[in-house]
N, C-alpha and C positions, 0 to 999 in steps of 0.2 A: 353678515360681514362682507366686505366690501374684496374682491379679487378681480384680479387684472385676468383679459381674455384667454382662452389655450391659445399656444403657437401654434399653427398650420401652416408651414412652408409651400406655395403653390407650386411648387417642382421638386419635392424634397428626392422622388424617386427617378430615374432614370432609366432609360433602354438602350441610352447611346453605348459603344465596346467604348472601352478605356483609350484605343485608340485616335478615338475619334472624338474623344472630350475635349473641350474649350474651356476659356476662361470663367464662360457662362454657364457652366454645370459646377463652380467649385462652391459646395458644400452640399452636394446632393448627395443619392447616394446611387452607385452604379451595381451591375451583375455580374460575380469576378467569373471569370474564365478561368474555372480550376482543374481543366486540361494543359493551359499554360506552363502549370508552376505545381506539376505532381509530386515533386520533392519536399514543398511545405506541409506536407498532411503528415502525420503517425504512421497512417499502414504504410503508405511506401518503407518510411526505414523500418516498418516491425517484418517488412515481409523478407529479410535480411536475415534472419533468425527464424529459431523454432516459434511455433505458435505459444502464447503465454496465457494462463486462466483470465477473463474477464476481470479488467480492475488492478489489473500488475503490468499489461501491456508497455512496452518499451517504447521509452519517450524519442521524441527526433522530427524534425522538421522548424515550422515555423509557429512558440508555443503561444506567439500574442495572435495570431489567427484561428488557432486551433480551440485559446478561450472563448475568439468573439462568436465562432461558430456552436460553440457546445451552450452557450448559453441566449442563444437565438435559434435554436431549435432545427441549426440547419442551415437557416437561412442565407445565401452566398451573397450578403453585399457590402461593400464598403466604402466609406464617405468618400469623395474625391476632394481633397484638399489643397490649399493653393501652395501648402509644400511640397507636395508631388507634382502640383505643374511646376513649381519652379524649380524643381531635380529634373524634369524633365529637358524646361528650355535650358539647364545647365550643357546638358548631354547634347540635344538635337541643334541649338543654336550656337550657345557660347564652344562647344568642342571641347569641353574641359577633361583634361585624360585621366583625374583625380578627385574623387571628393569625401571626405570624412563627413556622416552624419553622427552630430554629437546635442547632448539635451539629459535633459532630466527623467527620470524612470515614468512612466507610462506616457509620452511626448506624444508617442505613436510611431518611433525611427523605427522599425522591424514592419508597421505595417506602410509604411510610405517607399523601402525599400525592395516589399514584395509584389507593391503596385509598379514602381518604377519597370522592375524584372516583368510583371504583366505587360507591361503597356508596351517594353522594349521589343519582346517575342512576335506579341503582336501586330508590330509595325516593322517585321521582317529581321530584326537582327538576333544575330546569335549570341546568347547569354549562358556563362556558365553558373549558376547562383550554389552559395551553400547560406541556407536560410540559420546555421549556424555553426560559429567555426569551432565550437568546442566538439563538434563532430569527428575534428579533424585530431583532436588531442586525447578523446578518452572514447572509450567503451569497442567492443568487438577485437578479434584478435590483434597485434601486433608480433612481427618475425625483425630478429636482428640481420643486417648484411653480414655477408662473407667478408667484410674485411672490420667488422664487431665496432664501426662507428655511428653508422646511419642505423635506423628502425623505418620499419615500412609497414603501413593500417592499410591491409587490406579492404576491409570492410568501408573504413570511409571513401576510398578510392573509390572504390565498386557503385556506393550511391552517386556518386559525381557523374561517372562514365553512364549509369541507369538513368540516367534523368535526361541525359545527353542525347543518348536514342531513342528515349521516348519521345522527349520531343523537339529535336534536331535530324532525327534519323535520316529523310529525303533529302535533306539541305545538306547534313554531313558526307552523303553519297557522294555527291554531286562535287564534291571538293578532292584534290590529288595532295596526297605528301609529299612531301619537297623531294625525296628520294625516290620517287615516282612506284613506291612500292603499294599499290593499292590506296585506295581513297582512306577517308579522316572516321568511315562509317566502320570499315572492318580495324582500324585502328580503335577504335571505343570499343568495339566487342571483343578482341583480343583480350582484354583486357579484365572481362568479365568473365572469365573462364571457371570452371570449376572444378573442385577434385574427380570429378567422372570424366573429366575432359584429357587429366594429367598425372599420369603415375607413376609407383618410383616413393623413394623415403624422401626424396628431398620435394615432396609437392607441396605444402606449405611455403618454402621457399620462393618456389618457381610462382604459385602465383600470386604473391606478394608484392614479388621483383614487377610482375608480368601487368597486374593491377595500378603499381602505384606509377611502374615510368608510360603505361599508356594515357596516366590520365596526367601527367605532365605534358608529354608529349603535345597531347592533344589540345590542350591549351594554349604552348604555344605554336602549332600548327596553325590553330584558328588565328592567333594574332599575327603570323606572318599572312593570311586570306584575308584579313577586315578588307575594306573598301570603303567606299563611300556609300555605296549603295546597300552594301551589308557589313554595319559595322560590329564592332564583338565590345561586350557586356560581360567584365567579371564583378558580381554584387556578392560581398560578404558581410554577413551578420556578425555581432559578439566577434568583431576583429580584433579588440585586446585579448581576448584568449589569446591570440598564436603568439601572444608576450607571456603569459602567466606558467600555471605549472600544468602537469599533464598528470593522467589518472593511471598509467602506465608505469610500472615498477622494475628493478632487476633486483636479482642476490645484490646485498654489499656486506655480507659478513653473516656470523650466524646467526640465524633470526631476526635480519635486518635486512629489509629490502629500500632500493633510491628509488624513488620517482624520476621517468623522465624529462629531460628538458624538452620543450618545441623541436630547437632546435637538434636531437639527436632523432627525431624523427622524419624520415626521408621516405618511405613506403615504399626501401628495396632491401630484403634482408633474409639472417640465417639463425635459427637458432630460438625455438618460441619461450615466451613473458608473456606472465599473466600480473593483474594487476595486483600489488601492494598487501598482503592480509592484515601487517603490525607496522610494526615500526619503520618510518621512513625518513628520508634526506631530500626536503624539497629542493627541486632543480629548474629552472625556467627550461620550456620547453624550445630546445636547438636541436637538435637531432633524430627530428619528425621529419624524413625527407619532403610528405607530400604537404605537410603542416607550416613548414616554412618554405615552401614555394610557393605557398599562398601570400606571403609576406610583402604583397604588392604596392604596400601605400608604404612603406619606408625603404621600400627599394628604386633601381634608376627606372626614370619613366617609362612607359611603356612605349611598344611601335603604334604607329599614325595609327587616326580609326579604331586603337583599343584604348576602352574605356574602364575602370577601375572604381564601386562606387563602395564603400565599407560604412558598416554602423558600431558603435562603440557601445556596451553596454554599464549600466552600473547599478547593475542588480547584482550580482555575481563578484564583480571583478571592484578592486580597486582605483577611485578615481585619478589617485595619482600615481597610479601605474604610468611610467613615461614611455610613449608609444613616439618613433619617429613621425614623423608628417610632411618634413621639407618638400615645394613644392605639390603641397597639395591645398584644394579650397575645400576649410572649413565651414559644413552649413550649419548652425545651431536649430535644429526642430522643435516649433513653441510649442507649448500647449495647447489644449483646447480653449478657442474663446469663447466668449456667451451667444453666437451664434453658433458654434459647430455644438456647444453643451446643448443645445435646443432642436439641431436635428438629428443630433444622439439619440436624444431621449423619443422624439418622435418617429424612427424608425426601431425602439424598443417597441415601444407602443404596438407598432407596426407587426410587430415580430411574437408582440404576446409576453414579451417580459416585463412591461412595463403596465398598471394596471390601468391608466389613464392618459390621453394626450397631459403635456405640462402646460401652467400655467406659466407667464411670466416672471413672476414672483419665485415659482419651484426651481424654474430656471436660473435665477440667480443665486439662489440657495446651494442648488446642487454644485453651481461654481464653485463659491465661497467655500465651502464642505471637502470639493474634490480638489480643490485649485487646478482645474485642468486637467485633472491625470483621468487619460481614457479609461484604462483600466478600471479605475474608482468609481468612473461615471456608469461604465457597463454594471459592475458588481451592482450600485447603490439603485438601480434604475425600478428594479421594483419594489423598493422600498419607498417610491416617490411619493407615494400619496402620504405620506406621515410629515411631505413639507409643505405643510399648510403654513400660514401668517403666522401663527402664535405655538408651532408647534416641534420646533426646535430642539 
């Protein structure tokens, strides 16, 4: 029976840093710098908590890298695509202070997002990334404020400001607070404090309050520092969560507990909630202090030199959730074409998930089948050899 040749892309791999990629590397595949961006992985946020049995581990990071690694055997590389250079020259040419990436469920916006946050770090700017904002809205403790309006997540705080000094730590030195009370480095670590640190019935409290306004702070510290030479990068993932509801609960009667809104979560407060066991009163979340400070693409633009870059989800969330935008440039992120589905599949291959380079023919097939959705392409990759000509 008659088949068309395997694809073999003659540069499909790279050695160039993400930095230093061109127009002429876009569909290869590069070697991520996973020093860069140690907030997207599991351990970091499981190391947040007690250790958990093998297989129940507490989820958190960045989960569309975290597939493409668990089923690659490890393997750290990811396609350079020409929606990442041009999020790129959005930021480094055009100066755009705003950009919504928006698309359809497996597009690839969470990994073009975590590349941008790559490439940014590594061409010297300071980037605070949350690889997802539902971080920001459910799981780990939350404390009420003393005046019983705003709620404060420590815990999501605490990952922000860890990620900060893991890998800003030198460069955060190096920087003064405007009040000239010590630099931006011992302002993130403040912050990170912990009950052995701070004692007393009210420590819960105190480092909650202490947690979530350092890592306000510190953010906008760094946008009063951007420059030209070192600009500052907030990149949020799953940005309609800070519209939806939150996994956070209070009493509201007997055997009935509310959900938080976003918005009543501030990450300075008194008085501990646990989440929700029965019955509840969904609430869009307002009153998340650190949750809707994050709220930067429907709020007024930011100062010079800070950049704001958000991904929208619609796995999760609903698509006509109405999210402000005014003043922002919307990117819509395509799918995969019949070229990146081909060097997909040939750094599967590559990887051992795939049982075969593809044929031309597979390649189209696996299109038509997946319409593009990377996800789809990764999951079906070793099932390739069952697309032969007549075997559908």
């Amino acid at each position: 029976m008659f088949s068309l040749p395997p694809v073999r892309p003659i540069s499909l791999f790279s050695s160039t840093p993400i930095q230093d990629l061109s127009t002429e590397h876009i569909g290869s595949y590069y070697t991520l710098q996973s020093s860069l961006i140690p907030e997207a992985f599991k351990a970091f946020h499981a190391s947040f908590y007690a250790p958990r049995d093998a297989g129940s581990e507490r989820s958190g990071g960045c989960s569309a890298l975290q597939a493409e690694l668990a089923l690659t055997n490890g393997v750290q590389r990811l396609m350079y695509r020409r929606a990442t250079r041009e999020l790129v020259g959005m930021l480094q040419h055009e100066g755009l202070p705003r950009v919504l990436l928006e698309g359809p469920v497996g597009s690839g916006k969470s990994i073009a997002l975590l590349s941008l946050v790559e490439w940014a770090r590594a061409s010297g700017w300071m980037v605070m990334y949350v690889p997802t904002a539902t971080m920001l809205t459910r799981g780990g403790l939350f404390v009420r404020r003393e005046d019983g309006i705003m709620y404060d997540t420590i815990i999501s705080a605490q990952h922000i400001l860890k990620s900060m000094v893991d890998v800003h730590g030198p460069a955060l030195r190096e920087l003064t607070r405007r009040d000239g009370r010590g630099n931006l480095l011992d302002l993130a670590v403040s912050g990170l404090a912990s009950d052995d640190n701070v004692g007393g019935p009210r420590t819960p409290l105190i480092l909650a309050r202490s947690a979530v306004e350092s890592c306000i702070q510190l953010r906008q510290e760094l946008q009063r520092c951007a420059t030209p030479e070192r600009p500052f990068l907030v990149a949020i993932d799953d940005y309609n969560a800070l519209h939806w509801t939150t996994e956070y609960g209070t009493a509201a009667g007997k055997d009935e507990r509310r959900l938080l809104s976003v918005a009543e979560l501030s990450l300075v407060g008194s008085g501990l909630a646990f989440p929700p066991p029965s019955f509840c009163q969904l609430a869009r979340p307002r009153r998340l202090s650190l949750a809707s400070s994050f709220r930067l693409i429907d709020g007024p633009l930011q100062p010079e030199h800070t950049h704001v870059v958000a991904a929208m989800t619609t796995r999760r969330i609903s698509p006509k959730l109405h999210v402000p935008t005014e003043g922002t440039r919307h990117y819509s992120m395509p799918r995969f074409d019949k070229v990146e589905v081909a060097h997909a599949l040939c750094h599967y291959h590559d990887a051992g998930l795939a049982p075969e380079l593809p044929s031309l023919r597979q390649v189209e097939q696996m299109l038509a089948i997946t319409n593009g959705n990377a996800g789809e392409v990764r999951q079906l990759a070793v099932k390739m050899s069952l697309l032969k000509m007549n075997s559908l």
